[in-house]
C-alpha positions in Angstrom: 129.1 81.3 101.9 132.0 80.0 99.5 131.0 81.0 96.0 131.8 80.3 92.5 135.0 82.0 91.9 133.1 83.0 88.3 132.7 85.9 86.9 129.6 84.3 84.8 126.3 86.3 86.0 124.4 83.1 86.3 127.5 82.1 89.1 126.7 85.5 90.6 123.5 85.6 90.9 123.2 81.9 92.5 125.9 83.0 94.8 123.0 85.8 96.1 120.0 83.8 95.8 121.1 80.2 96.2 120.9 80.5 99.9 117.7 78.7 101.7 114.9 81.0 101.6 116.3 83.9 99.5 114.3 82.8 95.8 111.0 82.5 98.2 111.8 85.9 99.2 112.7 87.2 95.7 109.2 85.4 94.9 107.3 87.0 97.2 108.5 90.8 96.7 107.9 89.6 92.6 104.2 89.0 93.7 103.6 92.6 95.4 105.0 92.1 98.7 106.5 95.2 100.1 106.3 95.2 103.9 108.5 92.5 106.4 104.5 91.2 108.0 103.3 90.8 104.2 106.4 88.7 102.9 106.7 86.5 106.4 102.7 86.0 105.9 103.7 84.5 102.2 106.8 82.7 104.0 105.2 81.7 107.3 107.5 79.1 108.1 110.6 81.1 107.9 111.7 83.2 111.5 111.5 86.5 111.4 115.5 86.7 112.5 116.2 84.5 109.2 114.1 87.1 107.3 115.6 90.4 108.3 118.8 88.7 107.9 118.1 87.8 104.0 116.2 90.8 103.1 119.1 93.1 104.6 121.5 90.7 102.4 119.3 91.9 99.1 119.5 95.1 100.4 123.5 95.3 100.9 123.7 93.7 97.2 121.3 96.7 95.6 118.5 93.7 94.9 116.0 95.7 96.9 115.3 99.1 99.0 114.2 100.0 101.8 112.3 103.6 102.0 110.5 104.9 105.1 106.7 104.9 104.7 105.2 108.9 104.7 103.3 109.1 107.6 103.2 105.6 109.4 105.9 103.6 111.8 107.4 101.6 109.1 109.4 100.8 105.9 108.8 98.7 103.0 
């Protein structure tokens, strides 16, 4: 994605969340969402490829973590 050339952190953060899907995402996690089912259940129309793809984006940027889950098969 071309971005704003700005070092303004309104043209920073749009560059991160201005993609389709990403604010829904951010929306979703905002509203208690922790685990990949519970935010594409929120976001049902989204595939779960597109998903993983965004949420690892966040995660690259230090918008969110991912931590393993004591005792289950999963993060969140």
């Amino acid at each position: 994605m071309k971005g704003y050339s700005q070092f303004c952190p309104v043209a920073k953060a749009m560059e991160l969340l201005g993609e389709r899907w990403t604010l829904l995402i951010v929306r979703e996690l905002l509203m208690g969402g922790s685990r990949f089912n519970e935010i594409q259940r929120g976001l049902p129309q989204i595939s779960p490829t597109l998903l993983t793809k965004r949420l690892g984006q966040l995660e690259h940027e230090g918008l969110v973590v991912t931590k393993r889950i004591s005792g289950q098969r999963g993060y969140e």
